[in-house]
N, CA, C and O atoms as a Maestro MAE file, in Angstrom:
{
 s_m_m2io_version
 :::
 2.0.0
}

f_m_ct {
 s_m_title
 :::
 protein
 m_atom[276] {
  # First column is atom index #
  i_m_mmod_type
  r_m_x_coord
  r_m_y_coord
  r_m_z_coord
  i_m_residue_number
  s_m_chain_name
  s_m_pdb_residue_name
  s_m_pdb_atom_name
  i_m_atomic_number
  :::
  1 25 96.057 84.027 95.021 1 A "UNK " " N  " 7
  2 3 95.826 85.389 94.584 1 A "UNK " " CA " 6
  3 2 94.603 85.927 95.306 1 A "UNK " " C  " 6
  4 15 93.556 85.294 95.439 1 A "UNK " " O  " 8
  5 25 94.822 87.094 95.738 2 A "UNK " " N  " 7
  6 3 93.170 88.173 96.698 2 A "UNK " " CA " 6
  7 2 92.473 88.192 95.294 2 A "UNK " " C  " 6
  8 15 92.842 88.483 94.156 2 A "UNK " " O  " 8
  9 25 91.076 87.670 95.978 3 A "UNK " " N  " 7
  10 3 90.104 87.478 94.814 3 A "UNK " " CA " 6
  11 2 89.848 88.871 94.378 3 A "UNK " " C  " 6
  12 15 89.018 88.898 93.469 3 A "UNK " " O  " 8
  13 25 90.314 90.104 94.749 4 A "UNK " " N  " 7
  14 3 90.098 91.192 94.043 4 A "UNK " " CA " 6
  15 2 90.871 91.952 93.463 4 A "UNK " " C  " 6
  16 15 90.564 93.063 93.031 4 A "UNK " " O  " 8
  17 25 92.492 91.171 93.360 5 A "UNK " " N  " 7
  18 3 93.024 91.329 92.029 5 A "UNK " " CA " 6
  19 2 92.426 90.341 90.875 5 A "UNK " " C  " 6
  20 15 91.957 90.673 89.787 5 A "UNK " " O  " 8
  21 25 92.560 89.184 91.359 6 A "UNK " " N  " 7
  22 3 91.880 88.087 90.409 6 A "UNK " " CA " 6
  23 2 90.251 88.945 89.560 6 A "UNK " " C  " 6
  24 15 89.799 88.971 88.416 6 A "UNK " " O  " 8
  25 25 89.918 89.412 90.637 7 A "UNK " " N  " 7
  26 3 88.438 90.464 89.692 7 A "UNK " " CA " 6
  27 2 89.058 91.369 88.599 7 A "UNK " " C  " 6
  28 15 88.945 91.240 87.380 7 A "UNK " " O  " 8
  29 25 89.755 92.335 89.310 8 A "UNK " " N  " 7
  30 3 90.705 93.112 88.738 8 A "UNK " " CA " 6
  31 2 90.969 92.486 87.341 8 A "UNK " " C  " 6
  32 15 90.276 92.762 86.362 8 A "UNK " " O  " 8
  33 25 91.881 91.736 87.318 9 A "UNK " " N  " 7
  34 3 92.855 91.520 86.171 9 A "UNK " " CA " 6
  35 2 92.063 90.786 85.165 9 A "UNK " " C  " 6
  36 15 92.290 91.004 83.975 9 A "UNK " " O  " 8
  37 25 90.843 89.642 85.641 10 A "UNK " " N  " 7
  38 3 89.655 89.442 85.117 10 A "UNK " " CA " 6
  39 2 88.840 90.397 83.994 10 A "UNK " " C  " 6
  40 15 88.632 90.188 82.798 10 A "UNK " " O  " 8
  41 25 88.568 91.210 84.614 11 A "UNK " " N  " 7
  42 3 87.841 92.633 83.925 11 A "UNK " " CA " 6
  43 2 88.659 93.306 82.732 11 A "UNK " " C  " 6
  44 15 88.249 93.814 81.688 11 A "UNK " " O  " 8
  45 25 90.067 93.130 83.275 12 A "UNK " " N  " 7
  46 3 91.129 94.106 82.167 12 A "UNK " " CA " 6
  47 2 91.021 93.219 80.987 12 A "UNK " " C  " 6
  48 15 90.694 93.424 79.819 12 A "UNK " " O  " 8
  49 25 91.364 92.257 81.592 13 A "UNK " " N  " 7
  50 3 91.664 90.954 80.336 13 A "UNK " " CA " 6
  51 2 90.173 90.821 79.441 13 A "UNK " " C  " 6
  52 15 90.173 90.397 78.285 13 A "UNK " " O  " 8
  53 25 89.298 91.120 79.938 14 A "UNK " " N  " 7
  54 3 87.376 90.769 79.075 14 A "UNK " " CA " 6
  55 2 87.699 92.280 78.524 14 A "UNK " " C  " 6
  56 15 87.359 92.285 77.341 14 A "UNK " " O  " 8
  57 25 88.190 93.499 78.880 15 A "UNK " " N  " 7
  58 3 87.952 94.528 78.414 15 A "UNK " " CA " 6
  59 2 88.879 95.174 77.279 15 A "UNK " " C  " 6
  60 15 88.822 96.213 76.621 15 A "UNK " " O  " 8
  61 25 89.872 93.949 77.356 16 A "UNK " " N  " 7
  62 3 91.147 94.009 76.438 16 A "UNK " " CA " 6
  63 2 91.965 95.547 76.794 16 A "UNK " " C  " 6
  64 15 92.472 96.227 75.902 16 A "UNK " " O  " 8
  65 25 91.980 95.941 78.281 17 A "UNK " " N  " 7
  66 3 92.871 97.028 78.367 17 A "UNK " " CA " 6
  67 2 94.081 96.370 78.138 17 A "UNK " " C  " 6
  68 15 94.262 95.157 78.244 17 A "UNK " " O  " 8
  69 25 94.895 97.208 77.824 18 A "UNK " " N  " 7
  70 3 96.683 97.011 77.898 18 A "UNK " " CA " 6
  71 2 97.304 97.294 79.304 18 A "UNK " " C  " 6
  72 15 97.219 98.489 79.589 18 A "UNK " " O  " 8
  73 25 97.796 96.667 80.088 19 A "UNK " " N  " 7
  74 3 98.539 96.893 80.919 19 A "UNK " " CA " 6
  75 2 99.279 95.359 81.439 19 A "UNK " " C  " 6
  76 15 98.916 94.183 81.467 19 A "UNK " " O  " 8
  77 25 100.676 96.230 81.868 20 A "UNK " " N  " 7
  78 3 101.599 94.899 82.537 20 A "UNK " " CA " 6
  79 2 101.988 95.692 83.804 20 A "UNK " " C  " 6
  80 15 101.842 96.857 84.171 20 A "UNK " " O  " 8
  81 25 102.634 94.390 84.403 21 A "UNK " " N  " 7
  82 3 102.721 94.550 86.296 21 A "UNK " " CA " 6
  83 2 104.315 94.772 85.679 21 A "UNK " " C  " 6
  84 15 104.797 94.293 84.652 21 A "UNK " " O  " 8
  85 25 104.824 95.503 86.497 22 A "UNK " " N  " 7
  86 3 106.502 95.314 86.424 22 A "UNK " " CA " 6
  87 2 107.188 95.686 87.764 22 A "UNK " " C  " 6
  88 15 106.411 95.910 88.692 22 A "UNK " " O  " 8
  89 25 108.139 95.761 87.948 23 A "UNK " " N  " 7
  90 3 109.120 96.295 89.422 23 A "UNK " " CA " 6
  91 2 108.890 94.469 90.144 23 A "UNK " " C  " 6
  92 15 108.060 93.568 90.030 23 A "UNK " " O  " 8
  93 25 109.887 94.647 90.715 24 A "UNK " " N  " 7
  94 3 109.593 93.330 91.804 24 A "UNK " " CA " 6
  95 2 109.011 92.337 91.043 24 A "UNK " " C  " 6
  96 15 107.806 92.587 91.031 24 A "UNK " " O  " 8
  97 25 109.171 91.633 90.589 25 A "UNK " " N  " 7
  98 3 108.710 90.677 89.556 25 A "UNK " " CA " 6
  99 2 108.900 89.432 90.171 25 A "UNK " " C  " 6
  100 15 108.066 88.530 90.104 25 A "UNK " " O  " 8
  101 25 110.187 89.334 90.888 26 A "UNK " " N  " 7
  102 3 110.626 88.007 91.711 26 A "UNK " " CA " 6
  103 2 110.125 88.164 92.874 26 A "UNK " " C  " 6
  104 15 110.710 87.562 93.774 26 A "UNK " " O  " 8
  105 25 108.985 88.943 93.228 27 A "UNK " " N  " 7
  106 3 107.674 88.754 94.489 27 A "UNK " " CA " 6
  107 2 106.487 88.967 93.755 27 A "UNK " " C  " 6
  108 15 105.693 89.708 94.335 27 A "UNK " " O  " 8
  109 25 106.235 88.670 92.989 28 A "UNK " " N  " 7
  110 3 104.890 88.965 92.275 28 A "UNK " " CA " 6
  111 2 103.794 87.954 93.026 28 A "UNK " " C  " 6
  112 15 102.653 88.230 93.396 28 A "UNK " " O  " 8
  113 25 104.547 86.638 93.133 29 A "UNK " " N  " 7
  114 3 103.599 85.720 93.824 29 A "UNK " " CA " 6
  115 2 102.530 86.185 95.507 29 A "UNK " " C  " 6
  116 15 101.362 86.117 95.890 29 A "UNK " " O  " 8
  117 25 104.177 86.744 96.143 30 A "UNK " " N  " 7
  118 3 103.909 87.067 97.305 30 A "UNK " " CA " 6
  119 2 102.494 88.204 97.381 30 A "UNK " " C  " 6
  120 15 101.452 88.150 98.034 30 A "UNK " " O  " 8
  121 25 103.045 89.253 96.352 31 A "UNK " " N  " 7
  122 3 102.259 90.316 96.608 31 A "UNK " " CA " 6
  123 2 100.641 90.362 95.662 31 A "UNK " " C  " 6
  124 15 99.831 91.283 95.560 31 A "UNK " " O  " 8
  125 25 100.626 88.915 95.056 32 A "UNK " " N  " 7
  126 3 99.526 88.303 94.820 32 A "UNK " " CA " 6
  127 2 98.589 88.288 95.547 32 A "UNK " " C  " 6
  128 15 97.506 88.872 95.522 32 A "UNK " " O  " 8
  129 25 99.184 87.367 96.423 33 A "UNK " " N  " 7
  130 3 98.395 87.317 97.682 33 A "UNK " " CA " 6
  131 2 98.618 88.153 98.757 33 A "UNK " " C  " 6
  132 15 98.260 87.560 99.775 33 A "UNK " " O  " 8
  133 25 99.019 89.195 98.993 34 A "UNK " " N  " 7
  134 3 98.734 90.279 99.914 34 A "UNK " " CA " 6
  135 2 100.105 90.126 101.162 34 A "UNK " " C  " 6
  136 15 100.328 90.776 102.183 34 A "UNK " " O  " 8
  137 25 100.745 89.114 100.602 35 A "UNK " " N  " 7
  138 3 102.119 88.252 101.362 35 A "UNK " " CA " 6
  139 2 102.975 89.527 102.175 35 A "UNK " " C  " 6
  140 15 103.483 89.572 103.296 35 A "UNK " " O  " 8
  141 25 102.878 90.545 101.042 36 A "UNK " " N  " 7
  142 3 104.141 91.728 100.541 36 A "UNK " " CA " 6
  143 2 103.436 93.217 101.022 36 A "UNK " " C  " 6
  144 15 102.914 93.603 102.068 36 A "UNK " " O  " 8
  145 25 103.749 93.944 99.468 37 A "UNK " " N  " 7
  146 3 103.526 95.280 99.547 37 A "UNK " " CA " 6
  147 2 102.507 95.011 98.633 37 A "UNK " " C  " 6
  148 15 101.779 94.041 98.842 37 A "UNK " " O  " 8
  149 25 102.295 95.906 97.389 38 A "UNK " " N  " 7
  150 3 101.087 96.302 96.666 38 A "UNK " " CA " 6
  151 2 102.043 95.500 94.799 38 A "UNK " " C  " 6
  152 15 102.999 94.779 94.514 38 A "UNK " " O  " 8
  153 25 101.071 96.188 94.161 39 A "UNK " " N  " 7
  154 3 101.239 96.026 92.794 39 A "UNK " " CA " 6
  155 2 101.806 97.407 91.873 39 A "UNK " " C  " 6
  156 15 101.292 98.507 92.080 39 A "UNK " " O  " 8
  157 25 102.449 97.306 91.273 40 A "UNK " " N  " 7
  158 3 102.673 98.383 90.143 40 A "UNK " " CA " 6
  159 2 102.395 97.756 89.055 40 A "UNK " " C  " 6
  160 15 102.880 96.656 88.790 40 A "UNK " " O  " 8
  161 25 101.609 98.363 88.327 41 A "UNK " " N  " 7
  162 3 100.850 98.462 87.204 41 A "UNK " " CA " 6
  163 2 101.213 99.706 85.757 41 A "UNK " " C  " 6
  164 15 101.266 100.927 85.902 41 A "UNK " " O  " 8
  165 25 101.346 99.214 84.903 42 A "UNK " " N  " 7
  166 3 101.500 100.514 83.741 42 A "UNK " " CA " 6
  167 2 100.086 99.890 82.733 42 A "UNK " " C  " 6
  168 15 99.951 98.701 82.446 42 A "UNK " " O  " 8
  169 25 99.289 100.816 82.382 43 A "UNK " " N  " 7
  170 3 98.283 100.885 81.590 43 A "UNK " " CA " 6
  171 2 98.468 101.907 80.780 43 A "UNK " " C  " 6
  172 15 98.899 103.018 81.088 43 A "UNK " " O  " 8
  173 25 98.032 101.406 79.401 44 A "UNK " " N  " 7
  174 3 98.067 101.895 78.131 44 A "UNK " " CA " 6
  175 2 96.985 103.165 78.317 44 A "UNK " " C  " 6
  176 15 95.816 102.923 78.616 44 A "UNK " " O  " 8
  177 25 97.406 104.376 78.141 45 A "UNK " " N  " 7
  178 3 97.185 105.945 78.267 45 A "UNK " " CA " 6
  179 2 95.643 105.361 77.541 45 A "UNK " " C  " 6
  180 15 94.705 105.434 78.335 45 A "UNK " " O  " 8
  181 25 95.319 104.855 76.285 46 A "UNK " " N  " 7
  182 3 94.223 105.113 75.561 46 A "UNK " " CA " 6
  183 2 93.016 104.016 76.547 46 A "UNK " " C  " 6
  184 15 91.803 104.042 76.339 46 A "UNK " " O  " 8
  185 25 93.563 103.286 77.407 47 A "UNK " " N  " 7
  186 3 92.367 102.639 78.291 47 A "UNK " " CA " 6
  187 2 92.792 103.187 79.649 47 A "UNK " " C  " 6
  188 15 92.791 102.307 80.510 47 A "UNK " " O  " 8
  189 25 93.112 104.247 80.030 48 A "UNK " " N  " 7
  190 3 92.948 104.883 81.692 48 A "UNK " " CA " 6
  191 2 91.671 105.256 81.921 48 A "UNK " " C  " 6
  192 15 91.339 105.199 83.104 48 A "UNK " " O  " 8
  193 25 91.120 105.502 81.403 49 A "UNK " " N  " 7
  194 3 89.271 105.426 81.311 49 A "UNK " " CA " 6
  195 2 88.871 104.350 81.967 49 A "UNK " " C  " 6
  196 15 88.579 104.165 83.149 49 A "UNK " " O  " 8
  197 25 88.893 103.806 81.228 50 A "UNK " " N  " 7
  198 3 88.197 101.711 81.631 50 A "UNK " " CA " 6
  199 2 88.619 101.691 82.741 50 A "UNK " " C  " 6
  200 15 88.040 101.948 83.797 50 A "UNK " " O  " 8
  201 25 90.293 101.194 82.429 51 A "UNK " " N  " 7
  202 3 90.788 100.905 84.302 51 A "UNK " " CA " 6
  203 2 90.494 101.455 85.062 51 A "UNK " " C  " 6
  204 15 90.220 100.805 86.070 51 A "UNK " " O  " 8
  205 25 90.316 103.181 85.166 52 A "UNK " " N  " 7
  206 3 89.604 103.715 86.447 52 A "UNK " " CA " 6
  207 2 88.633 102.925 86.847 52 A "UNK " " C  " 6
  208 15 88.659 102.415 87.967 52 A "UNK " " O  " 8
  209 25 87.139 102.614 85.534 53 A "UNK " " N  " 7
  210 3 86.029 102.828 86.197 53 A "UNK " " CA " 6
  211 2 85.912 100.922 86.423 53 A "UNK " " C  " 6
  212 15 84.968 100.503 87.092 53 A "UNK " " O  " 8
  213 25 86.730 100.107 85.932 54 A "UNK " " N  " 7
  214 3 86.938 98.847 86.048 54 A "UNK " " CA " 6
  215 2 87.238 98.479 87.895 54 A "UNK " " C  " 6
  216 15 86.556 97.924 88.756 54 A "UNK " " O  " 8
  217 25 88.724 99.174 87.887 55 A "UNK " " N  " 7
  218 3 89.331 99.032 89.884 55 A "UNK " " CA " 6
  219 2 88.020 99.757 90.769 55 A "UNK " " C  " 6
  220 15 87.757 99.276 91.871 55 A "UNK " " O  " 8
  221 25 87.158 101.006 90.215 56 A "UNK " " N  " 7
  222 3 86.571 100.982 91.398 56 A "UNK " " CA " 6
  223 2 85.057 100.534 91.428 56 A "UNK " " C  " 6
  224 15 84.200 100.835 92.259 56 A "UNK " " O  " 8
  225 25 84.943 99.682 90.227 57 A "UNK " " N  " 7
  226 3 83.699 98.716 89.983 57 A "UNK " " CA " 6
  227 2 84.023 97.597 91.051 57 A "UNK " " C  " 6
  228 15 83.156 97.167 91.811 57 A "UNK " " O  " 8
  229 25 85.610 97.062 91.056 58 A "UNK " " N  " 7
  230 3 85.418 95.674 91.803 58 A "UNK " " CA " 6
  231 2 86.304 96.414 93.182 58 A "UNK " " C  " 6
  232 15 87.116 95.579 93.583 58 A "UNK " " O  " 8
  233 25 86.371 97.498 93.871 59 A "UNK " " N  " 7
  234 3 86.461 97.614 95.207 59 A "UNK " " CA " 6
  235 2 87.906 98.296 95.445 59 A "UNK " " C  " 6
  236 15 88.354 98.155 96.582 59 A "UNK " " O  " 8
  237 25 88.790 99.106 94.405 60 A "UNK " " N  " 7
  238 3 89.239 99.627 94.446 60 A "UNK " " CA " 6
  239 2 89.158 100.812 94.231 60 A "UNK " " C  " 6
  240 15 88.573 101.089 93.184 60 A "UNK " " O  " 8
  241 25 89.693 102.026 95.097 61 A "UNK " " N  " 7
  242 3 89.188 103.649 95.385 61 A "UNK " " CA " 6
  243 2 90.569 104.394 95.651 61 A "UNK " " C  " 6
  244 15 91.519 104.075 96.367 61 A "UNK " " O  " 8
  245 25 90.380 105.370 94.925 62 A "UNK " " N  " 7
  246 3 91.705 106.282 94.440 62 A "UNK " " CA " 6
  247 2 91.519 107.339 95.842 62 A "UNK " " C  " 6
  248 15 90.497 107.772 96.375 62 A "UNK " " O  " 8
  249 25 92.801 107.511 96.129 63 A "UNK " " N  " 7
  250 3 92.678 107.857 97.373 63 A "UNK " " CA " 6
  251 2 92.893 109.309 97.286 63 A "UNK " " C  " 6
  252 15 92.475 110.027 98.195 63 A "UNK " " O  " 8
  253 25 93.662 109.927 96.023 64 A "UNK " " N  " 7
  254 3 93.892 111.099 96.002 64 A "UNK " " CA " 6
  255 2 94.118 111.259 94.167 64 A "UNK " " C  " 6
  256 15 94.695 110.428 93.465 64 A "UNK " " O  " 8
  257 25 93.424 112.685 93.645 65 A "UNK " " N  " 7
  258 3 93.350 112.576 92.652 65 A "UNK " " CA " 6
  259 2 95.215 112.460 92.040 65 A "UNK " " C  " 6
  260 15 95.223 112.224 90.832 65 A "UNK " " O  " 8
  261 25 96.132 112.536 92.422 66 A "UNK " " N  " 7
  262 3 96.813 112.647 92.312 66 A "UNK " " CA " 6
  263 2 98.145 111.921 92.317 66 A "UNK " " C  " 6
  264 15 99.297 112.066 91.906 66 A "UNK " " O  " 8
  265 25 97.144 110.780 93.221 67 A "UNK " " N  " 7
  266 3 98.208 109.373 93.540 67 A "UNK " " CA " 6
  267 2 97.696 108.275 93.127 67 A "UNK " " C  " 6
  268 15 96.669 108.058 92.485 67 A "UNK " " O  " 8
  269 25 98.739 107.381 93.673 68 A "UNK " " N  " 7
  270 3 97.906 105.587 92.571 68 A "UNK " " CA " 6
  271 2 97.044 105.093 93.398 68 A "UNK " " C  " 6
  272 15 96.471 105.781 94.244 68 A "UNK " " O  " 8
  273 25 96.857 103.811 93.236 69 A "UNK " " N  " 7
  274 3 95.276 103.288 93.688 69 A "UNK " " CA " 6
  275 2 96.362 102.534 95.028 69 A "UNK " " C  " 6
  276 15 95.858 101.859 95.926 69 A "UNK " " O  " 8
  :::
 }
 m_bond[275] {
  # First column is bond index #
  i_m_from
  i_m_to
  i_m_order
  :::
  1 1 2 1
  2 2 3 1
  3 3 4 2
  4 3 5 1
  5 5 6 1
  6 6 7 1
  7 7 8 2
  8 7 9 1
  9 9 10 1
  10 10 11 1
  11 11 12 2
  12 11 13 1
  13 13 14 1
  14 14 15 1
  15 15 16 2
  16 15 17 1
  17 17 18 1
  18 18 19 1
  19 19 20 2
  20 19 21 1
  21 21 22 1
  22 22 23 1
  23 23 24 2
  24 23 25 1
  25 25 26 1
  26 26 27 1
  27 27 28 2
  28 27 29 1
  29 29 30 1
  30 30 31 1
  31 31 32 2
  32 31 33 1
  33 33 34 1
  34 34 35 1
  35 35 36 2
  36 35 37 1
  37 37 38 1
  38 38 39 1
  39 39 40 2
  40 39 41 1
  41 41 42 1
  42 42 43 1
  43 43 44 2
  44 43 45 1
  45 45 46 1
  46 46 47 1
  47 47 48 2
  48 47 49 1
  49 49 50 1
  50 50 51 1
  51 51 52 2
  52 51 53 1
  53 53 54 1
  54 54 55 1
  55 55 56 2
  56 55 57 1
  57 57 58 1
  58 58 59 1
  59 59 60 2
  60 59 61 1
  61 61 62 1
  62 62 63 1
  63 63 64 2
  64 63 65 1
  65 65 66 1
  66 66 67 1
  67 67 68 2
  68 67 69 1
  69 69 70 1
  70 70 71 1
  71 71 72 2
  72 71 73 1
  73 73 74 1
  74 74 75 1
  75 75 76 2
  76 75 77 1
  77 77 78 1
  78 78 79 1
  79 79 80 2
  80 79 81 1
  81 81 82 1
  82 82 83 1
  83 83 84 2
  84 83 85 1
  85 85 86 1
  86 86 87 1
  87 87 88 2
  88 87 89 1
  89 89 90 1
  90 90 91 1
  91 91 92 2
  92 91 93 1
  93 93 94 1
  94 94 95 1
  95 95 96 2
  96 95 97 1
  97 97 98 1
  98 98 99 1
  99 99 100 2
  100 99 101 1
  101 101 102 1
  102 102 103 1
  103 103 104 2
  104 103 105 1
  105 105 106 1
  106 106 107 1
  107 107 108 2
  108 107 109 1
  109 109 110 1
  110 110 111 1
  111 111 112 2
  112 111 113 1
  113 113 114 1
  114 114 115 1
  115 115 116 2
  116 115 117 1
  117 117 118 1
  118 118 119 1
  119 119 120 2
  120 119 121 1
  121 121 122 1
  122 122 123 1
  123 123 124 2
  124 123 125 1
  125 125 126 1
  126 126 127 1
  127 127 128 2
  128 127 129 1
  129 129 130 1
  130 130 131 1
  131 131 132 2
  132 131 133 1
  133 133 134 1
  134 134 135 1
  135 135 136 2
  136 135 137 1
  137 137 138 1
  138 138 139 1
  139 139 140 2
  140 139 141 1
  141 141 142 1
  142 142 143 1
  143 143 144 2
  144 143 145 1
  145 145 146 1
  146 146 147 1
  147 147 148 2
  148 147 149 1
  149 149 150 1
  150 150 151 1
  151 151 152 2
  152 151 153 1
  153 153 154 1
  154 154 155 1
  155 155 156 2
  156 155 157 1
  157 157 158 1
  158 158 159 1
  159 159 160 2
  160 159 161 1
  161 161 162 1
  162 162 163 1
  163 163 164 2
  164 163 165 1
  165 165 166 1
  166 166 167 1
  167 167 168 2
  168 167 169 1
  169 169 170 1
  170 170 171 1
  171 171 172 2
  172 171 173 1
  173 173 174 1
  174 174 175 1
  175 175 176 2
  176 175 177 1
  177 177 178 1
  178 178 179 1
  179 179 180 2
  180 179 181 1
  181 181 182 1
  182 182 183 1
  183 183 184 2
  184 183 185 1
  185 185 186 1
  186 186 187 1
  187 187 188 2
  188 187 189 1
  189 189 190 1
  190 190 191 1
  191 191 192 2
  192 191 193 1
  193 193 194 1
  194 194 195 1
  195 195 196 2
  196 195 197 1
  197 197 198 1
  198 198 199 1
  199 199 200 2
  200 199 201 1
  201 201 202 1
  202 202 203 1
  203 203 204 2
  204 203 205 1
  205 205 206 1
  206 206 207 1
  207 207 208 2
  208 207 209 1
  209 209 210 1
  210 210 211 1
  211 211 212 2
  212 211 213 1
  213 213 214 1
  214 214 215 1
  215 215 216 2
  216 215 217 1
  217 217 218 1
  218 218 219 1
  219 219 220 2
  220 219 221 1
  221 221 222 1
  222 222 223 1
  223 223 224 2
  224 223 225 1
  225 225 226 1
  226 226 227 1
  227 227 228 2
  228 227 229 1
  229 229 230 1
  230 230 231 1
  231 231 232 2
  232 231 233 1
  233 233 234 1
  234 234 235 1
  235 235 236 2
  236 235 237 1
  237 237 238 1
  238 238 239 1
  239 239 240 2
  240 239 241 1
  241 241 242 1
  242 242 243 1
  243 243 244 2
  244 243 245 1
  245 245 246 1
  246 246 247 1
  247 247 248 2
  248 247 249 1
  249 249 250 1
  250 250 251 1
  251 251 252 2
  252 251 253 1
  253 253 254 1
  254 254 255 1
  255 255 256 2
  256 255 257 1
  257 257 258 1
  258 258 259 1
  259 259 260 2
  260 259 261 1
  261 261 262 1
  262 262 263 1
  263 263 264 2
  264 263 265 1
  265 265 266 1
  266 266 267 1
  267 267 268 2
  268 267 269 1
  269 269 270 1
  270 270 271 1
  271 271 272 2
  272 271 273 1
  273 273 274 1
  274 274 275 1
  275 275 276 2
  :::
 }
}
């Protein structure tokens, strides 16, 4: 796993946000490690707060207010 999902999912899990990975599930490994494409993520509406300021605490940056990370 890229140590900055491992940060990532680290942080969610200490911060008790809600969110699960879904789509592609039978490459999850791959795209763990950067093998693939990216991650899809669904987070619970009442912690989109946190997760923002969580992904761009450990090095993730929203590229457009309008699109995903």
């Amino acid at each position: 796993m890229l140590g900055i999902y491992a940060d990532l999912f680290g942080e969610l899990h200490d911060q008790g946000v809600g969110y699960c990975a879904y789509k592609s599930l039978n490459h999850l490994a791959e795209d763990l490690d950067g093998a693939r494409g990216d991650l899809d993520l669904l987070v619970a509406e009442r912690d989109l707060t946190c997760f923002h300021a969580i992904a761009k605490r450990v090095g993730f940056f929203l590229a457009s207010a309008h699109e995903p990370y």
